[in-house]
C-alpha positions as CSV (number, residue, x, y, z in Angstrom):
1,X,0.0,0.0,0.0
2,X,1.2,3.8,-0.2
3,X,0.1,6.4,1.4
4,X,-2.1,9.5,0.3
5,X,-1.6,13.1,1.2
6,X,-3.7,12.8,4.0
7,X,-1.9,9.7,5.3
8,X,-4.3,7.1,4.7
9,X,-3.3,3.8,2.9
10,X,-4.5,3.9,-0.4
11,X,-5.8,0.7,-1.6
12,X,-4.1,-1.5,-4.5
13,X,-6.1,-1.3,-7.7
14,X,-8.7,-3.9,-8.6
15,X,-12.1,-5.0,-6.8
16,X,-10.9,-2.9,-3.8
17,X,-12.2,-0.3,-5.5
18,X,-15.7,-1.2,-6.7
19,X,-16.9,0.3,-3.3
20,X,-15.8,3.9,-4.4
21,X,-18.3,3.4,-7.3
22,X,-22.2,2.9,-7.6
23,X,-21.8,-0.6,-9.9
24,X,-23.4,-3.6,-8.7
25,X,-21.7,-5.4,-6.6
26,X,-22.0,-8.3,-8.7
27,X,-21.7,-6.6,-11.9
28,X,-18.7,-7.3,-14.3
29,X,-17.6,-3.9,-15.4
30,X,-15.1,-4.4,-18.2
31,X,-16.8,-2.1,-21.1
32,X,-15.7,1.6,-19.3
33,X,-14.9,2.9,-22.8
34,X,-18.7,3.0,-24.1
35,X,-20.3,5.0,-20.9
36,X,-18.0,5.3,-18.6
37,X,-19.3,6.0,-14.4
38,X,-17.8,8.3,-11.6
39,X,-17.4,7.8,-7.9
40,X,-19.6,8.6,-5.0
41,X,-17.5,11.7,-4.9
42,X,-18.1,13.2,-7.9
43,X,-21.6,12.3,-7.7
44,X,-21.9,14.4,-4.2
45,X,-20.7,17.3,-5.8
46,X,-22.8,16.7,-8.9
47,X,-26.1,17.2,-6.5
48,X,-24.4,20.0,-4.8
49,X,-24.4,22.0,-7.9
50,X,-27.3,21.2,-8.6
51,X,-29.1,22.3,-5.5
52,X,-27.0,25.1,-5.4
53,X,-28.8,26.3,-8.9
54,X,-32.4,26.0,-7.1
55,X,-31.8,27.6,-4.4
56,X,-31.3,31.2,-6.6
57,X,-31.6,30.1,-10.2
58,X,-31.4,33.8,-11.1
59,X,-28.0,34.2,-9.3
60,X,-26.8,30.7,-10.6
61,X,-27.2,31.6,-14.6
62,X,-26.4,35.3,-14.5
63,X,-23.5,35.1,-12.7
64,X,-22.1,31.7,-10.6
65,X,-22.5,29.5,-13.3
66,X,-19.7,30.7,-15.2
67,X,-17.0,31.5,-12.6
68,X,-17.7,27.6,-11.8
69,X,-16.9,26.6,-15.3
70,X,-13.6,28.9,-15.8
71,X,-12.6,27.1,-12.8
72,X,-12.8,23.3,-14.3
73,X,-11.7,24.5,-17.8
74,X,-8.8,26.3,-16.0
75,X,-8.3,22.1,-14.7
76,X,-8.4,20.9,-18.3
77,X,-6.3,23.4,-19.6
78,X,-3.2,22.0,-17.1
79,X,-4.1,18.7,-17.7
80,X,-3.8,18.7,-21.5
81,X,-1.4,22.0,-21.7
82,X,-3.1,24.5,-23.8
83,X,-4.6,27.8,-23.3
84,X,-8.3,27.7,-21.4
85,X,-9.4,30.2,-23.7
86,X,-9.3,27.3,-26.7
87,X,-11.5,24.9,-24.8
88,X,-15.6,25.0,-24.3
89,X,-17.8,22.2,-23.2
90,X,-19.9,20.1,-25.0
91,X,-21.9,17.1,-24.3
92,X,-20.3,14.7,-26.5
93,X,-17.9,14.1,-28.8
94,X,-20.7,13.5,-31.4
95,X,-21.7,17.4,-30.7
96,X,-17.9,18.4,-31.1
97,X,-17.5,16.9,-34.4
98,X,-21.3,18.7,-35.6
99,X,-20.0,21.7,-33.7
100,X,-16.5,22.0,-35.8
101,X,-17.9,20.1,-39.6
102,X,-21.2,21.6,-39.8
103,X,-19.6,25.6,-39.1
104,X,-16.0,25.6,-40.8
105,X,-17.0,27.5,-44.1
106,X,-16.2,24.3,-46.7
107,X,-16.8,25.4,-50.3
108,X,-17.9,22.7,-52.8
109,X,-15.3,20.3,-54.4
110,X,-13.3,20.4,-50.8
111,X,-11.6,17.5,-49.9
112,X,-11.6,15.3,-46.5
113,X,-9.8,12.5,-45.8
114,X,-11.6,10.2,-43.3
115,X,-10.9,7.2,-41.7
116,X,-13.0,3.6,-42.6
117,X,-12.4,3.2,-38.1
118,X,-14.5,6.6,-38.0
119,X,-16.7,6.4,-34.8
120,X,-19.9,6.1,-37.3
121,X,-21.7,9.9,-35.5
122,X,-18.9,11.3,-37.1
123,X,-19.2,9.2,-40.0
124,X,-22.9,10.3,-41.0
125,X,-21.8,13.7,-40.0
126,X,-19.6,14.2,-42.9
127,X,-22.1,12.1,-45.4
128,X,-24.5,15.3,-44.3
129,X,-21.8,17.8,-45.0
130,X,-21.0,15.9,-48.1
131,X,-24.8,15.9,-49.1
132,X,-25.4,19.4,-47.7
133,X,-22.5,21.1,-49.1
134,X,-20.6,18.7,-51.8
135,X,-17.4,18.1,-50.3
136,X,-15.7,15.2,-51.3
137,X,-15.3,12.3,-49.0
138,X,-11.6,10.6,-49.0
139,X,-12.1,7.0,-46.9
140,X,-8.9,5.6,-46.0
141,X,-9.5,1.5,-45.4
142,X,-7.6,0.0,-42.4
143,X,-7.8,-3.7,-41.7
144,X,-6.6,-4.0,-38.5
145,X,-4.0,-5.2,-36.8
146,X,-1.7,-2.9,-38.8
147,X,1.9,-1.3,-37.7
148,X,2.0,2.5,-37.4
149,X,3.7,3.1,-40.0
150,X,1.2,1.4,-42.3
151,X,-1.3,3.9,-41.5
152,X,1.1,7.1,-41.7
153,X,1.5,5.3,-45.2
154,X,-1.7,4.5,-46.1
155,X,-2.2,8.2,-45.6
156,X,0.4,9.7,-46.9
157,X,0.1,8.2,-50.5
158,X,-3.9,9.5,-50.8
159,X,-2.3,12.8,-50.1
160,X,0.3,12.6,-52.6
161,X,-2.1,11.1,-54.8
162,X,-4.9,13.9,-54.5
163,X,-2.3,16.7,-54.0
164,X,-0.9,15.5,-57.9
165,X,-3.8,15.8,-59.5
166,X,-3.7,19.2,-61.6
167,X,-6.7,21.0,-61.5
168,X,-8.3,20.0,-58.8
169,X,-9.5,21.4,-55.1
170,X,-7.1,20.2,-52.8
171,X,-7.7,18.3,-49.6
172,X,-8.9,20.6,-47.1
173,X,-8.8,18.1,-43.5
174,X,-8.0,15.1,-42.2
175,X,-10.6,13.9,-39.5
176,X,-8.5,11.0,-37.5
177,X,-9.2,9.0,-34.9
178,X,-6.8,9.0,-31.6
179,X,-8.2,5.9,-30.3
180,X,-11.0,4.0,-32.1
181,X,-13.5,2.8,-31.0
182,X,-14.4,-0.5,-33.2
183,X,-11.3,-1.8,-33.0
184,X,-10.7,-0.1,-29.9
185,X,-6.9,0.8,-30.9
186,X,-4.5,3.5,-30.7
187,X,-3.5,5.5,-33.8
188,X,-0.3,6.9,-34.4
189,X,-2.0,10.3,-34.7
190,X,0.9,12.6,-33.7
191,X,2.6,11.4,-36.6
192,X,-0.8,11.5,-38.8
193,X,-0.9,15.5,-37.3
194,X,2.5,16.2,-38.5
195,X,1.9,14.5,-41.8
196,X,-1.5,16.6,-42.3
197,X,0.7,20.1,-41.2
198,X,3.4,19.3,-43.5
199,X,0.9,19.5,-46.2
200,X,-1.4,22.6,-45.0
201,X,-4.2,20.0,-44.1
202,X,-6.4,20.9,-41.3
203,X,-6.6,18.0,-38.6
204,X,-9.6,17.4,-36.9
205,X,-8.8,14.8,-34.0
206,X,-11.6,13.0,-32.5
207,X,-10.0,12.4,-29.2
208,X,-12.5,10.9,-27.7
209,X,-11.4,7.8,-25.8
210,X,-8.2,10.0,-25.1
211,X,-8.6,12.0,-21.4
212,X,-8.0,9.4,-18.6
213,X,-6.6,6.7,-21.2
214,X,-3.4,8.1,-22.3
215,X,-1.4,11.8,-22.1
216,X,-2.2,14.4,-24.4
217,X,-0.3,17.3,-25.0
218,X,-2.0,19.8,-27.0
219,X,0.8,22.2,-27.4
220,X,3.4,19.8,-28.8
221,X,0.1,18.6,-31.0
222,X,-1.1,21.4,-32.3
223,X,-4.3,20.2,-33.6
224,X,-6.6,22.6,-35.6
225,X,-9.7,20.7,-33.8
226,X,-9.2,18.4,-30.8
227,X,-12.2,17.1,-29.1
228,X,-12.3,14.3,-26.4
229,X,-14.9,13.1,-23.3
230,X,-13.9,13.6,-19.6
231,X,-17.2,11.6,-19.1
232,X,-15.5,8.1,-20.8
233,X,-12.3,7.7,-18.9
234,X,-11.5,11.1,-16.5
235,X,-14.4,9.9,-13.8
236,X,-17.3,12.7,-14.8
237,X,-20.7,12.3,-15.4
238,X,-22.4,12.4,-18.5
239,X,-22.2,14.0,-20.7
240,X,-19.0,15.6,-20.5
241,X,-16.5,16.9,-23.8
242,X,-13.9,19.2,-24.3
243,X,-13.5,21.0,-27.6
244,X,-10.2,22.4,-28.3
245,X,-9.9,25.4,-31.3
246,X,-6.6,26.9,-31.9
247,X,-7.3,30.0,-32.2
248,X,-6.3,30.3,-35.9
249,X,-9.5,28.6,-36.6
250,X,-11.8,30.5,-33.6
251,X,-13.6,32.7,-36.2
252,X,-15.1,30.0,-37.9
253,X,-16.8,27.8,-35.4
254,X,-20.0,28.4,-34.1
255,X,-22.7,26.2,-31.9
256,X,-24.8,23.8,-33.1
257,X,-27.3,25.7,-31.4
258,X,-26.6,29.6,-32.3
259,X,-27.2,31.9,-29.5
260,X,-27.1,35.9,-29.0
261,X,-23.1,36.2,-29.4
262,X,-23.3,35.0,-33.0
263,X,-20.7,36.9,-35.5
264,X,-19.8,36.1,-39.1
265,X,-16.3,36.1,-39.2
266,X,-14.2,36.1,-42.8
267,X,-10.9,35.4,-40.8
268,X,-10.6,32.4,-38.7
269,X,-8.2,33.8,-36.2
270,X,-10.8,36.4,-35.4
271,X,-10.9,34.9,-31.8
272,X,-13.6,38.0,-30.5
273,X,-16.7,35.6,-29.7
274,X,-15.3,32.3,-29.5
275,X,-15.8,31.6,-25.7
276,X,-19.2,33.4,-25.9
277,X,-20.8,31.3,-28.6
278,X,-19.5,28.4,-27.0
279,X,-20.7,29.2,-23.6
280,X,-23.2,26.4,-22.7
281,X,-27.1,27.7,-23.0
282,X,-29.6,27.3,-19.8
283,X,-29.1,23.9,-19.1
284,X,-28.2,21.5,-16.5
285,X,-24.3,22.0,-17.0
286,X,-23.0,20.3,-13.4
287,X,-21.4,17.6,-15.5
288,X,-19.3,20.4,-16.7
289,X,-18.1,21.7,-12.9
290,X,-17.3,18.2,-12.2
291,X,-14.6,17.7,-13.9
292,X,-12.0,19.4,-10.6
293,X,-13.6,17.2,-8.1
294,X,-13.2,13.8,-10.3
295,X,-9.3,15.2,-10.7
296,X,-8.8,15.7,-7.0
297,X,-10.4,12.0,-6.9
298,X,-7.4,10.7,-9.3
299,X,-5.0,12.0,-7.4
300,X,-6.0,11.0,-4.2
301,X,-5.9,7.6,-5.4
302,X,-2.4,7.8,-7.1
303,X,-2.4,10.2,-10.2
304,X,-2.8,9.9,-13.6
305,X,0.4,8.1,-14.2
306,X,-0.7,5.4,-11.6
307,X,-4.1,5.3,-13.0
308,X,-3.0,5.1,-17.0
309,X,-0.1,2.2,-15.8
310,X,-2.7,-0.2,-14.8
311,X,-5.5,0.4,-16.7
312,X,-3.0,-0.4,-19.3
313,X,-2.1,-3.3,-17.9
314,X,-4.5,-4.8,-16.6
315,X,-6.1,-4.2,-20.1
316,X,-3.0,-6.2,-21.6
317,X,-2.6,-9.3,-19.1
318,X,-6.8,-9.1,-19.1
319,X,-6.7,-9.7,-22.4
320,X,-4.2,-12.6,-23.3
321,X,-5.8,-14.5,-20.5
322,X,-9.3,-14.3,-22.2
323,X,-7.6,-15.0,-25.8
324,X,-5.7,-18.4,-23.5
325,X,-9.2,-19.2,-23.1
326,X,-10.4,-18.7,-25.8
327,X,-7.7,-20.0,-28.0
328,X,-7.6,-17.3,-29.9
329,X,-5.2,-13.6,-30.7
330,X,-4.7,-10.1,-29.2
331,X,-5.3,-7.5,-31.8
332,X,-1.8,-6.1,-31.4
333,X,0.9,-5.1,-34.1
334,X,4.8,-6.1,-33.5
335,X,5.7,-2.6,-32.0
336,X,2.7,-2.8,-29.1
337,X,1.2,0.4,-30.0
338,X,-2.3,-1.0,-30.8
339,X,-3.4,-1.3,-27.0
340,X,-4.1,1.4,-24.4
341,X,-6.7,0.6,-21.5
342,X,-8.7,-1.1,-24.2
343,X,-7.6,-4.6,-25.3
344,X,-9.4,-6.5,-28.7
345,X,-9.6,-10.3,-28.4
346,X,-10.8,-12.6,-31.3
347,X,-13.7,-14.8,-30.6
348,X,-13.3,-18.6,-31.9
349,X,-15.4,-19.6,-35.1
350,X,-19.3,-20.1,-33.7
351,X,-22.2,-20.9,-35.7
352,X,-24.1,-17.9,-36.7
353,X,-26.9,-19.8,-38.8
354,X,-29.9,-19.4,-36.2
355,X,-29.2,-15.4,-36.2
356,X,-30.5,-12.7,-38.2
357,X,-27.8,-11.1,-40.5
358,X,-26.2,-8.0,-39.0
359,X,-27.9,-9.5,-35.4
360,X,-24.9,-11.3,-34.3
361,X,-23.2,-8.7,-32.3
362,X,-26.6,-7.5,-30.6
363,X,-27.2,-10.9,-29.6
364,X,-23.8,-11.7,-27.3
365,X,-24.1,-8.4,-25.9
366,X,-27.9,-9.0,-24.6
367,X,-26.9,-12.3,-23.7
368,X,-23.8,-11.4,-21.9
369,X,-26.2,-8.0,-20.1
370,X,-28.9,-10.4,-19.1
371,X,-27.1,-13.4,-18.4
372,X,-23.9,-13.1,-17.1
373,X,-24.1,-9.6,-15.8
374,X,-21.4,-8.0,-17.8
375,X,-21.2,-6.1,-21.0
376,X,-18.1,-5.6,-23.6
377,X,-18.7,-4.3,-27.3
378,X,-18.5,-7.1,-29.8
379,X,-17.8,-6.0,-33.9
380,X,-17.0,-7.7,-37.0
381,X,-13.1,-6.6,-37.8
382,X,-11.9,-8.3,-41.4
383,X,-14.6,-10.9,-41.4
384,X,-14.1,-11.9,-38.0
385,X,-15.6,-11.3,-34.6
386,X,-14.1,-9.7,-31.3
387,X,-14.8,-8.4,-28.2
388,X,-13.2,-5.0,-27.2
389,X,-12.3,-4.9,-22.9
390,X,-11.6,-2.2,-20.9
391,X,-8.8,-1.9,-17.8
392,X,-10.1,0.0,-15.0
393,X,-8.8,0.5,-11.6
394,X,-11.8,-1.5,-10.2
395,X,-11.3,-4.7,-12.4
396,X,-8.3,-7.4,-11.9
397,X,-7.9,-10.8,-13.7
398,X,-10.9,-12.4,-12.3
399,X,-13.1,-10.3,-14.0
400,X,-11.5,-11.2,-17.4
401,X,-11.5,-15.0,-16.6
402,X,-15.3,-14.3,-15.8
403,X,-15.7,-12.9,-19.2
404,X,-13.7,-15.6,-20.8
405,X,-16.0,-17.8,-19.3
406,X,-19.0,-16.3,-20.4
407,X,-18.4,-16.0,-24.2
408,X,-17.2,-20.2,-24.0
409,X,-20.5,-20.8,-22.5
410,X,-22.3,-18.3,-25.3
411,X,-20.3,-19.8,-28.1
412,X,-21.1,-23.2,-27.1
413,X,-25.0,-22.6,-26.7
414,X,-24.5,-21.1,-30.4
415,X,-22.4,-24.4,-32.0
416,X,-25.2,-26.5,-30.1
């Protein structure tokens, strides 16, 4: 055991710390990556805000509420080193990416390069651009497991490709992925970045999975767009995003929803109404003030460092033991890049005959929900099936052997 500031042991990481949370206590919670959940903490400060707005909701919206969200964005900020005056709240990724495609001024014939591992909001988000506004769609295939380099590759020749052909608009973004979510891998996309700068392509990131799961460093980045959940992985509730703009690009994004602070701006790095725009309407926005309590939480318990060491590995030794089990493979590439706090496992040939097409997925998840009391994402990755896991601090090898167990017994019922 060590010891926190305040002296008291803090516990080692595994089921120790279920009791910290409000799961089930017979729940098996390795799918943290879809909805994430905060502790009793978080959620006591959550209702504190809350009644706090009731008491005086005048007081609240006209002038407390935004002191208390400088404050937490003023967190973020020293978390992922940029300036707080780039970030605003959202309530999910799914509203950054609308928030950033639907209000950067595209003209017809623009270019994007997109990734075939696009979270599939943010796919149908640039099919309505694309259909609203006839930009061109560039989908990049990646059959994973792949090395790194394959997909700086992979990119890099549809750029040179594009960029070659005379006549033509050039590409005008890159949206990427920093961790997918289906497979639920890690993309080199500091290199991608880089690759898009060197060749005055705007990169949106869709960071979504990133905050809690791995460091981010915005300044070394240097995204134009960065968004990513504190909601998934940081210990908030939901919903909970943060939207970076550099503020070259401020000028041109505006709310999905506009409200009294809209400008027209010709320049993007007119910056003037940014933070106004982006200010979050009358709503319930205590997720947003959340976000210092659930980082005092971290740190009480060890730090990020701590908490992103065994998430990883407990995501890595979780999942050989369930591919052991299952006699199967990790989806992981030579280097060991592919695998943060979420690990992919391959599920052994079952029969799918007695299932709907497209059902198969749906089915082990509701029969791992309702029967076994657990719940991991299963997709279809090269005409193959596996099951995406999540480390947590609360989850040790048990819970993995518990899954293995599951999906032999599901399999089985299925080959029956």
């Amino acid at each position: 055991m060590t010891l926190s500031k305040g002296d008291e042991p803090i516990p080692k990481f595994g089921r120790a710390y279920r009791k910290d949370f409000s799961l089930e206590s017979s729940y098996i919670p390795v799918n943290h990556g879809s909805f994430g959940t905060f502790p009793h903490v978080v959620k006591e400060q959550l209702r504190k805000y809350q009644d706090e707005c009731e008491l005086q909701p005048d007081r609240w919206y006209r002038y407390e509420k935004e002191l208390h969200l400088k404050r937490n964005l003023d967190c973020i900020s020293r978390l992922i080193h940029c300036d707080a005056k780039d970030l605003a709240f959202v309530q999910n990724s799914s509203q950054a990416a609308n928030t950033v495609l639907r209000s950067y001024p595209f003209k017809k014939g623009d270019k994007i390069i997109c990734l075939q591992t696009a979270y599939v909001n943010v796919e149908k988000t640039l099919l309505y651009i694309r259909d609203k506004y006839g930009v061109q769609l560039l989908p990049i295939e990646l059959n994973y497991p792949l090395e790194d380099e394959e997909v700086v590759q992979k990119i890099r020749e549809v750029i040179e490709a594009e960029h070659a052909k005379i006549g033509e608009p050039k590409i005008i973004m890159g949206v990427i992925d920093a961790i997918c979510s289906a497979p639920g891998v890690r993309l080199p996309f500091e290199s991608i970045a880089s690759l898009l700068k060197q060749h005055n392509i705007l990169s949106l990131i869709d960071g979504a999975h990133v905050l809690g799961q791995i460091e981010i460093d915005i300044e070394a980045l240097d995204p134009d767009f960065f968004f990513t959940n504190c909601h998934k992985w940081l210990y908030t509730p939901r919903g909970c995003t943060i939207l970076y703009v550099a503020k070259r690009n401020q000028g041109y994004i505006h709310p999905t929803t506009i409200n009294f602070a809209y400008e027209h701006h010709k320049d993007g790095a007119i910056t003037s109404t940014f933070n106004l725009e982006l200010s979050p309407p009358t709503i319930d926005c205590s997720n947003y003030l959340c976000v210092e309590t659930a980082l005092k939480y971290r740190e009480s318990i060890g730090g990020e460092e701590k908490i992103r060491q065994y998430t990883h590995d407990i995501a890595v030794k979780g999942g050989q033991l369930v591919a052991e089990m299952l006699g199967t493979r990790v989806m992981e590439n030579s280097t060991k890049t592919l695998t943060a706090s979420m690990v992919n496992v391959e599920l052994p040939h079952f029969e799918t005959s007695k299932i709907q097409n497209g059902q198969v997925a749906p089915y082990i998840i509701k029969k791992l929900v309702y029967e076994h009391n657990m719940t991991a994402l299963i997709y279809e990755n090269n005409g193959k099936y596996w099951i995406r896991l999540s480390g947590q601090i609360y989850v040790d090898l048990n819970d993995f052997k518990a899954v293995g167990e599951a999906l032999l017994s599901i399999i089985q019922e299925l080959n029956k």
